[in-house]
C-alpha positions as CSV (number, residue, x, y, z in Angstrom):
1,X,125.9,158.2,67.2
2,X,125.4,158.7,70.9
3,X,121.6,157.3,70.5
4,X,122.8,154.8,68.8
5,X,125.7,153.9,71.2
6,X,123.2,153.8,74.4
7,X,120.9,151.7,72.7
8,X,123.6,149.4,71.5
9,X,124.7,149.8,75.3
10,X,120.8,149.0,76.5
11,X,120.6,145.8,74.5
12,X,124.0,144.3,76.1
13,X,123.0,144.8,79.5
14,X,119.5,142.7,78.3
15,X,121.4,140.2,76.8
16,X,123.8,140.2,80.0
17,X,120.9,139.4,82.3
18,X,119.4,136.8,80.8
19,X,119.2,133.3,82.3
20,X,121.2,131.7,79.6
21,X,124.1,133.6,80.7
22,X,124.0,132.6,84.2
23,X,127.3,130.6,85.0
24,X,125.8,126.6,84.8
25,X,126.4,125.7,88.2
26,X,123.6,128.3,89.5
27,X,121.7,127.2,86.6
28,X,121.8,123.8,88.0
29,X,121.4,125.0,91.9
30,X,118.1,126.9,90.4
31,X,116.7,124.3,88.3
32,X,117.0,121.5,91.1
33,X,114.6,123.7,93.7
34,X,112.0,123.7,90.9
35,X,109.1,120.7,90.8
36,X,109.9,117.7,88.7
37,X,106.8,118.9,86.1
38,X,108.8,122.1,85.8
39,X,112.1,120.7,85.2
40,X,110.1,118.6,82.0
41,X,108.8,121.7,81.0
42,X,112.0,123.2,81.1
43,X,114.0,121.1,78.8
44,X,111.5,120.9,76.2
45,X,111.8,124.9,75.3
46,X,115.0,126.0,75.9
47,X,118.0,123.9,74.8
48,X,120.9,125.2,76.8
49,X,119.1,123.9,79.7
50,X,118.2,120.6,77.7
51,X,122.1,120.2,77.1
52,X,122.8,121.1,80.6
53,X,120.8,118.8,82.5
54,X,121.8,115.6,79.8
55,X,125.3,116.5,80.8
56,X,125.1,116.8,84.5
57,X,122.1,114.1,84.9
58,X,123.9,112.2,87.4
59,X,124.6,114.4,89.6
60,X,121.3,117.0,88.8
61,X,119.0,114.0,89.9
62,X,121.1,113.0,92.8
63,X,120.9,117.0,93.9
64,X,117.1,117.4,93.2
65,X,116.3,114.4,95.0
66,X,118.1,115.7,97.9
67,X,115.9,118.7,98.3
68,X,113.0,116.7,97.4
69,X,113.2,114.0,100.3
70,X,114.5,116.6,102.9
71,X,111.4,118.4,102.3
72,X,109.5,115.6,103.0
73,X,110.7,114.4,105.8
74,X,112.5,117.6,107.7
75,X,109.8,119.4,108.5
76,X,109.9,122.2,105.7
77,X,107.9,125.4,106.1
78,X,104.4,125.0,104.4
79,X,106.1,127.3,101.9
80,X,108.7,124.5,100.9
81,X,106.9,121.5,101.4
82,X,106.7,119.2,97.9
83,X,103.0,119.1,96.6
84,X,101.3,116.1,96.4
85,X,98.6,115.0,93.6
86,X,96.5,112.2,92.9
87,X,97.6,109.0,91.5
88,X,94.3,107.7,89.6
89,X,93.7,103.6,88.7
90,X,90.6,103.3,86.2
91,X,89.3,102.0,83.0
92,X,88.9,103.9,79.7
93,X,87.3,103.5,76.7
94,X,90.5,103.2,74.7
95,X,91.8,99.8,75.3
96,X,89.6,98.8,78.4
97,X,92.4,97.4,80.1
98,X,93.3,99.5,83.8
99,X,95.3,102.8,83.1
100,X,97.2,105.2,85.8
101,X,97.1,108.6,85.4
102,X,98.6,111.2,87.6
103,X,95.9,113.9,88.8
104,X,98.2,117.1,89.9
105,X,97.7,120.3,89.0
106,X,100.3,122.2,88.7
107,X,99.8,125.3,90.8
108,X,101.1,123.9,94.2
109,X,98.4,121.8,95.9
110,X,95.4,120.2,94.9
111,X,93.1,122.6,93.3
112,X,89.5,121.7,94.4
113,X,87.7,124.7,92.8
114,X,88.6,122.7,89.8
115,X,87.3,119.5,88.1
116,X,89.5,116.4,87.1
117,X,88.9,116.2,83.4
118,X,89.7,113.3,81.5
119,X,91.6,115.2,78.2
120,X,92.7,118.5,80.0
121,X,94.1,117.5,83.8
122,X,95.2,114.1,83.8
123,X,98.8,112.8,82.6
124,X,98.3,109.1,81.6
125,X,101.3,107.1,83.1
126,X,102.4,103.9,81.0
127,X,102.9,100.9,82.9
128,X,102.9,97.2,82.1
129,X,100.3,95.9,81.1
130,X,97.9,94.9,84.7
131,X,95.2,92.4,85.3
132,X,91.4,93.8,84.5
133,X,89.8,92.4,87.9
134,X,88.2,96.0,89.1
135,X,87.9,94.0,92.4
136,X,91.3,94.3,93.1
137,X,93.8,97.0,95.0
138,X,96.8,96.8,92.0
139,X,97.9,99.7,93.4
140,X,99.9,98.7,96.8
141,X,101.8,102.0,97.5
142,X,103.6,105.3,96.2
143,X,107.0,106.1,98.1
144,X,108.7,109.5,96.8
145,X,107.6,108.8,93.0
146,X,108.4,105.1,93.2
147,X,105.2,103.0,92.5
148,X,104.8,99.5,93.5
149,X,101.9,97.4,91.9
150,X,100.7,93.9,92.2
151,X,100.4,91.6,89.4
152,X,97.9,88.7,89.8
153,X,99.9,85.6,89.8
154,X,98.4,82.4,91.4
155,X,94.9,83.5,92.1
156,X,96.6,86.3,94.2
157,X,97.9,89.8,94.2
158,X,101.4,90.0,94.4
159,X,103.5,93.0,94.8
160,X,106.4,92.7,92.5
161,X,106.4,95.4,90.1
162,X,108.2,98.7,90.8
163,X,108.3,101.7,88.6
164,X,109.2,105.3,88.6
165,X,107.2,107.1,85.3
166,X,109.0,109.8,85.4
167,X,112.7,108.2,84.8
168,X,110.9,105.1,83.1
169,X,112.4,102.8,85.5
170,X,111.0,99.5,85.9
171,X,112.0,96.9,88.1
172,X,110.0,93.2,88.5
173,X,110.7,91.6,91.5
174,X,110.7,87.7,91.9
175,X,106.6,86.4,92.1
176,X,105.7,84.2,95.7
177,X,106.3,80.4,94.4
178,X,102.5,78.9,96.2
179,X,103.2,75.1,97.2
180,X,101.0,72.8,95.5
181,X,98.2,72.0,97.1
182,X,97.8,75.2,98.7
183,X,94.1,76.4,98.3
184,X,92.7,79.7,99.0
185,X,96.0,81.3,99.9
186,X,96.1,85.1,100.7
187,X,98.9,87.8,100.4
188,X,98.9,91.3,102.8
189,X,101.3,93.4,101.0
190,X,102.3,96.9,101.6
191,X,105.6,99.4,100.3
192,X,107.7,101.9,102.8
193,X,110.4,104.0,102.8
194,X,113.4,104.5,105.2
195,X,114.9,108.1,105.5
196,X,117.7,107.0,107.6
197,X,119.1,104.3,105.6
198,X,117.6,105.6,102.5
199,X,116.0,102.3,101.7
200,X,112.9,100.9,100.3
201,X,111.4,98.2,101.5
202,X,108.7,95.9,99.9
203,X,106.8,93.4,102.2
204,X,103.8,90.3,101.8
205,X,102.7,88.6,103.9
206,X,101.6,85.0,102.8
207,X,98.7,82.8,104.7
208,X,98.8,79.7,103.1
209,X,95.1,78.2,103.0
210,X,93.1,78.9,105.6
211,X,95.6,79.5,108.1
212,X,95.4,82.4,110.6
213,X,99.3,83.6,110.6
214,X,101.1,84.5,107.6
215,X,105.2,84.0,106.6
216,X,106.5,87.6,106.1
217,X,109.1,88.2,103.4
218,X,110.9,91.9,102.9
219,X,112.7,92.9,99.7
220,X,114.9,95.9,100.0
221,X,115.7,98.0,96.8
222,X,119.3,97.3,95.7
223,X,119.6,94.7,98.6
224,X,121.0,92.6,96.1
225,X,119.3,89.6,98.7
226,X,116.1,89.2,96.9
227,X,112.9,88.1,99.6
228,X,113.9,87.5,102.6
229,X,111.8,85.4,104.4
230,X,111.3,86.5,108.3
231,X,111.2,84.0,111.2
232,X,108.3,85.1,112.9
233,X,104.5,84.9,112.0
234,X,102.4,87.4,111.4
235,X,98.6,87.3,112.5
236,X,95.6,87.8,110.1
237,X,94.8,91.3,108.9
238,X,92.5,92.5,106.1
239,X,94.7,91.3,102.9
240,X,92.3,93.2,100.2
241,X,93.7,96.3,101.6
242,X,97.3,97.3,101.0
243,X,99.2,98.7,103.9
244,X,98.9,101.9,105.4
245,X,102.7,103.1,106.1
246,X,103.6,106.1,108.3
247,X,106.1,106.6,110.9
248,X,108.3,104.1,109.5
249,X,106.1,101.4,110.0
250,X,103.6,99.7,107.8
251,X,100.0,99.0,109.7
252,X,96.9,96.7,108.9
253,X,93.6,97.1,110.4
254,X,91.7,93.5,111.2
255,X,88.9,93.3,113.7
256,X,89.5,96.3,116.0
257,X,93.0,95.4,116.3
258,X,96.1,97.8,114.0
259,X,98.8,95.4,113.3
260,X,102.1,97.2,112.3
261,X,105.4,95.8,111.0
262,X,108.4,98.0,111.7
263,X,110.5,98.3,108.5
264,X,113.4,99.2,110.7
265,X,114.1,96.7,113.5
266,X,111.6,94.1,110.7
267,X,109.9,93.3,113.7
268,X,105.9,93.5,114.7
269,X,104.0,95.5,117.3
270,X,100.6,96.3,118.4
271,X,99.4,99.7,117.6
272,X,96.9,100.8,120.5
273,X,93.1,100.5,119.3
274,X,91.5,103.3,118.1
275,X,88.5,104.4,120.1
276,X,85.7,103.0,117.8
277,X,87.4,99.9,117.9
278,X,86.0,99.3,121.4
279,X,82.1,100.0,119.8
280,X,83.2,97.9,116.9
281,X,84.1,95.2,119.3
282,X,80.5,94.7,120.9
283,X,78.8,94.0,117.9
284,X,77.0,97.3,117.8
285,X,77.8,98.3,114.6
286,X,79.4,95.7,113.1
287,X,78.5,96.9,109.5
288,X,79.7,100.2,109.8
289,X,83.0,101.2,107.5
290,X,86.5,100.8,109.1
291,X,89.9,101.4,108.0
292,X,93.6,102.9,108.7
293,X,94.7,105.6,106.1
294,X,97.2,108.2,106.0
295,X,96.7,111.7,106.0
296,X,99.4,114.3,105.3
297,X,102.1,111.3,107.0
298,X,100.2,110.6,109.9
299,X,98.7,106.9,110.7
300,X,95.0,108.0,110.7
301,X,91.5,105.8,111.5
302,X,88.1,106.2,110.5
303,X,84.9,104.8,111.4
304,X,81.8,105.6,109.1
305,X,78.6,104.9,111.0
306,X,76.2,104.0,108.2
307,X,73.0,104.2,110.1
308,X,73.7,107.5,111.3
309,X,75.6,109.2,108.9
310,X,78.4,110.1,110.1
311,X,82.0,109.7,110.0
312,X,85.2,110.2,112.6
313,X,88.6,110.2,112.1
314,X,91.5,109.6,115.0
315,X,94.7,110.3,114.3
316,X,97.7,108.3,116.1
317,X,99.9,110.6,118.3
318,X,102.9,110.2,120.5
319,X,103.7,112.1,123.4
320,X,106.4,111.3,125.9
321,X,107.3,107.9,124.1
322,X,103.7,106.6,124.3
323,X,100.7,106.4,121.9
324,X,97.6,107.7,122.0
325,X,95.1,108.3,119.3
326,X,92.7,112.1,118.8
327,X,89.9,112.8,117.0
328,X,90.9,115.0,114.0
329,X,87.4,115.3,111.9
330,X,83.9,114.9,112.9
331,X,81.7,114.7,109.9
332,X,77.8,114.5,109.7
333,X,76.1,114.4,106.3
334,X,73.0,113.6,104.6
335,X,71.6,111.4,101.7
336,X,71.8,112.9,98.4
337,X,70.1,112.9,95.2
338,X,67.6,110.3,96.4
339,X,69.9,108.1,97.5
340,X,68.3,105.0,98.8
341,X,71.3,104.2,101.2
342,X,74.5,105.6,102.7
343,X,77.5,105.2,100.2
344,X,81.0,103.7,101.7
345,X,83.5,106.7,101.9
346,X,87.0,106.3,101.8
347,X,89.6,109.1,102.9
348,X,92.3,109.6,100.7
349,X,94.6,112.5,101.6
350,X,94.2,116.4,103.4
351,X,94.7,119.6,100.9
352,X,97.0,122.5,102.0
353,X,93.2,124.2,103.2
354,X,92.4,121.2,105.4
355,X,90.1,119.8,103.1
356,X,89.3,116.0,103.0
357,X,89.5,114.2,99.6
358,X,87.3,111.3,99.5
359,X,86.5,107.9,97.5
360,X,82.8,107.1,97.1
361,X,82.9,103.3,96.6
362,X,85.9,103.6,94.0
363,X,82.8,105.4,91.6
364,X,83.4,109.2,92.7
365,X,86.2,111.7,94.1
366,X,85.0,114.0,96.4
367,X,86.0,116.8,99.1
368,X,85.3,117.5,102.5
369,X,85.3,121.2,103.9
370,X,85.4,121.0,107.5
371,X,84.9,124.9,108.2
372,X,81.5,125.1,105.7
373,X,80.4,121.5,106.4
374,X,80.1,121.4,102.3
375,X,80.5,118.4,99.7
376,X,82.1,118.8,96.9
377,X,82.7,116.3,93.7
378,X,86.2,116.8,92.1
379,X,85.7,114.4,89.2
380,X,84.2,115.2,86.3
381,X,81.6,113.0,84.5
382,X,83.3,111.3,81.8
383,X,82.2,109.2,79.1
384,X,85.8,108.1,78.5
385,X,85.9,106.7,82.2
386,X,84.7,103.7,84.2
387,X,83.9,105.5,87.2
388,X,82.8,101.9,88.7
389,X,87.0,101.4,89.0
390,X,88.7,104.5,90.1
391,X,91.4,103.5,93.2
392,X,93.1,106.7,94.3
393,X,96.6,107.0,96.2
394,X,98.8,110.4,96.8
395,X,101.8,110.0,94.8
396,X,104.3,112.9,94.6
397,X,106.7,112.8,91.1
398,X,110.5,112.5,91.6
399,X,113.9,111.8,89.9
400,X,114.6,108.8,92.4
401,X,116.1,106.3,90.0
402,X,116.2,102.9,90.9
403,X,119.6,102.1,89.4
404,X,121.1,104.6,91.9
405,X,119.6,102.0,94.8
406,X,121.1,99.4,93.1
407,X,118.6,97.6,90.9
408,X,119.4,96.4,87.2
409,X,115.8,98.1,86.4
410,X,114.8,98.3,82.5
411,X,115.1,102.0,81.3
412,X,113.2,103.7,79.4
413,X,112.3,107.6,77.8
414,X,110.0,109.2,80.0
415,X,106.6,107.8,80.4
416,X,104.3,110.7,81.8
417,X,102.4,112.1,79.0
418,X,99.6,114.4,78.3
419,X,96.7,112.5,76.8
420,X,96.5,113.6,73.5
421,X,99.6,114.7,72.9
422,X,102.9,112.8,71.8
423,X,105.9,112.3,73.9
């Protein structure tokens, strides 16, 4: 009887600690320090905390988004910081029509020692349905989960869709009316985000015909003002590209000059010209490969000599209210594989390591070790992929829900999936 008693006795202190019987609001406090991916994984296998989290929802997003953003922007520990994935544009072979898919693997950072696989790493994202011209940037910006992509309306790009494919979110913002008559015209676009005021802020820039300053319009999420078009003109930058935003601002690169449009004070500045700029500006290398990026939240700019090779990247830093830029990478490589000329590199975001993850002319994803000097390709070779139209952006998943800015967005179930499998 006494056996039996303590191991009557043993299984009640079991049953005692386990995490169903955890009072809900530490259930809650728990689950909102986990990753979004882990929360989904969560309410699929235990229904206690499916019940839980339907029943508190408002207030469970509103709490996980809270730790989410502050880790984002104050300054947690590299032990607290939210990782970051890949955010993947291409073609596949089962409609031929451009897909997302989200690239993160879930261990914490991007795992390099691994390849992205078509059927085993990739979460395909649905979206509305997006124009098949692989020559264009449909991808204009990811802000805390929140993706903004351009439809092509009027023989332009225009950044009016906004999605979240992890609440199913979806918000279509009013498309840029072109006057008739107008030919040739051109739209810079780009997407930021406001930690202060907690606002997001979509901008274009129109140039109507061949004119050299563009009429800037700003949306904010929730606004409830619609575009609002800005008094002041905005010079020429490189429209195929969408914005680079850091620092609260949202910069273009055009002929050695950074343009940058504060989303705050919705006013512009000049950004001071990177170094190369200086040997872009003399004609000396005139074909080389420009650009401004940003890497791990910093306004960044490399030059790619092609006759060289070789590659630099600056960052922009302040010090004592000015700006100045440094030289972050230095990177010398070689032809490969009988290559007959230097491909076009593209930097797309820094690893926890340091590494550098690359485009290769939208065809190949590949990664940089500084300390070995060594190449790396991240992307498996898939038949199931157009390789020729891969566009890459760092996207982080969240619970940021557009109705909680303010939007009437269309809802619906989640829309990240595993390919292959059903929601």
């Amino acid at each position: 009887m006494a056996g039996r008693a303590d191991s009557s006795s043993g299984v009640q202190k079991k049953k005692a600690g386990h995490i169903r019987n955890l009072p809900d609001d530490i259930l809650v406090d728990i689950m909102s320090r986990l990753p979004v991916e882990s929360v989904l994984e969560c309410k699929l296998v235990c229904k206690k905390l499916q019940k839980l989290l339907y029943s508190r929802r408002s207030s469970f997003a509103k709490m996980h988004v809270n730790r989410q953003l502050n880790q984002l922007y104050c300054g947690g520990t590299d032990g607290d910081k939210l990782d970051t994935g890949l955010l993947f544009g291409c073609i596949t072979d089962e409609t031929w029509h451009i897909s997302l898919f989200y690239g993160g693997l879930y261990n914490g950072k991007i795992n390099t020692d691994n390849t992205y696989e078509y059927k085993k790493t990739l979460k395909k994202v649905r979206h509305p349905p997006m124009h098949h011209d692989l020559a264009k940037q449909y991808i204009v910006g990811s802000c805390n989960g929140l993706i903004c992509l351009g439809r092509y309306y009027n023989i332009r790009m225009d950044p009016i869709y906004i999605y979240n494919p992890v609440t199913g979110e979806n918000l279509n913002l009013p498309k840029l009316i072109i006057p008739k008559g107008c030919l040739l015209p051109r739209i810079a676009r780009g997407f930021g985000y406001l930690p202060s005021t907690n606002e997001y802020k979509v901008v274009r820039i129109f140039y109507p015909g061949r004119k050299t300053t563009g009429q800037v319009q700003v949306y904010t999420l929730g606004s409830g003002c619609g575009w609002r078009t800005k008094a002041i003109s905005f010079p020429y930058v490189n429209h195929t590209v969408p914005a680079s935003f850091a620092d609260g601002s949202l910069c273009w690169f055009y002929e050695s000059e950074v343009y940058a449009f504060d989303l705050d004070k919705e006013e512009i500045r000049m950004v001071p010209s990177p170094p190369p700029c200086h040997t872009y500006a003399l004609g000396s290398s005139v074909d080389d490969n420009f650009g401004c990026v940003v890497l791990r939240g910093n306004l960044c700019f490399f030059h790619q000599t092609l006759n060289a090779p070789h590659m630099e990247i600056w960052s922009l830093k302040k010090t004592d209210m000015k700006e100045s830029w440094c030289k972050e990478f230095s990177i010398v490589y070689e032809k490969r594989g009988g290559e007959q000329y230097v491909k076009h590199f593209w930097p797309i975001m820094l690893t926890r390591n340091n590494e550098i993850i690359l485009t290769s002319e939208y065809r190949s994803i590949h990664c940089y070790d500084p300390k070995t000097a060594t190449w790396k390709e991240i992307v498996a070779e898939d038949p199931h992929f157009d390789l020729s139209a891969i566009r890459v952006n760092s996207h982080v998943n969240t619970f940021v829900s557009l109705k909680t800015l303010g939007e009437k967005s269309n809802k619906k179930r989640c829309r990240i999936k595993m390919i292959g499998q059903s929601l």
